[in-house]
C-alpha positions in Angstrom: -21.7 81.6 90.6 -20.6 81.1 86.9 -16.9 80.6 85.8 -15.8 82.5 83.0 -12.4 82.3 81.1 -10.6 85.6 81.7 -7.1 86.1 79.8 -6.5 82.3 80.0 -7.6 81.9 83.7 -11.0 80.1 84.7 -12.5 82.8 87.3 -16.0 83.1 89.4 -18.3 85.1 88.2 -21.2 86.3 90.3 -24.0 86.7 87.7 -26.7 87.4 90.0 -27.0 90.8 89.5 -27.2 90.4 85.9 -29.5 88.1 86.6 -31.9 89.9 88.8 -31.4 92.9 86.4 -32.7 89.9 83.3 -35.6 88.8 85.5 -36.9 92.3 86.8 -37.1 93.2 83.2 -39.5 89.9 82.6 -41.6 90.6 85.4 -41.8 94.4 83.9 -42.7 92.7 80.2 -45.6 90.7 81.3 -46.9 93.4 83.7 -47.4 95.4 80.6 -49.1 92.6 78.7 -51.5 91.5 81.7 -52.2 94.4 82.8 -54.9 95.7 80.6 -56.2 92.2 80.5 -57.0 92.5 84.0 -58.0 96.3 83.9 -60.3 94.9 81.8 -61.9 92.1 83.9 -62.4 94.4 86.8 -64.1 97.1 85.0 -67.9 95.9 85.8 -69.1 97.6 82.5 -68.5 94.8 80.8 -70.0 90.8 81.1 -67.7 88.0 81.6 -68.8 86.4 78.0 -67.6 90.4 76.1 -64.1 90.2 78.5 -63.8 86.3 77.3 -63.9 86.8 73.4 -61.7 90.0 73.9 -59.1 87.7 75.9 -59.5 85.1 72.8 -59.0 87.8 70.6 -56.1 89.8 72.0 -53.4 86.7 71.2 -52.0 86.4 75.4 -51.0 83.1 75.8 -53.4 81.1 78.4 -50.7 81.8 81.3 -51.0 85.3 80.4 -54.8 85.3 80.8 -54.8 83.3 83.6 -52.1 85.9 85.8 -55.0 88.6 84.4 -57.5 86.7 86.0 -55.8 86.4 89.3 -54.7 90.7 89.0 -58.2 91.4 88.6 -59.6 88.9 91.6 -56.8 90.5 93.9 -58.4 94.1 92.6 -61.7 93.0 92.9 -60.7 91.0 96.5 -59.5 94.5 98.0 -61.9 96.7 96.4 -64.6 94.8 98.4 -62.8 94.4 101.5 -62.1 98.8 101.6 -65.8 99.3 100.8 -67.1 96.8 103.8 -64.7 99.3 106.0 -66.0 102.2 105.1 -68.4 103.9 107.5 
């Protein structure tokens, strides 16, 4: 809860859907930015020493990098798991 002045009066506010509405829209943000950083680190076509200088290269910050990292394990994690299960 918040309070808020409203025509002279202090009231409650209840700011959490403004604030769920603020943080969705974060979450949505860096999804865009990670996500080809992690697309990237999945796709076996290229070496881990070509996907490190194109991570130094693209400007994410290391927090950035390092939620692409853990996308593309989970990928990679799954991906191995389903093709152990097929017959």
């Amino acid at each position: 809860m918040h309070l808020m002045l409203v025509d002279g009066k202090v009231v409650h506010v209840d700011m959490g859907p403004v604030l769920r509405r603020h943080r969705a829209e974060i979450v949505r943000l860096r999804a865009d930015a990670i996500g080809p950083a992690a697309d990237l680190t999945a796709d076996e076509a290229f070496s881990t020493e070509e996907v490190k200088e194109m991570w130094q290269r693209s400007g994410l910050s290391d927090d950035d990098l390092d939620a692409a990292a853990n996308a593309a394990m989970a990928v990679w994690t799954v991906e191995q798991l389903r093709q152990l299960a097929l017959p």
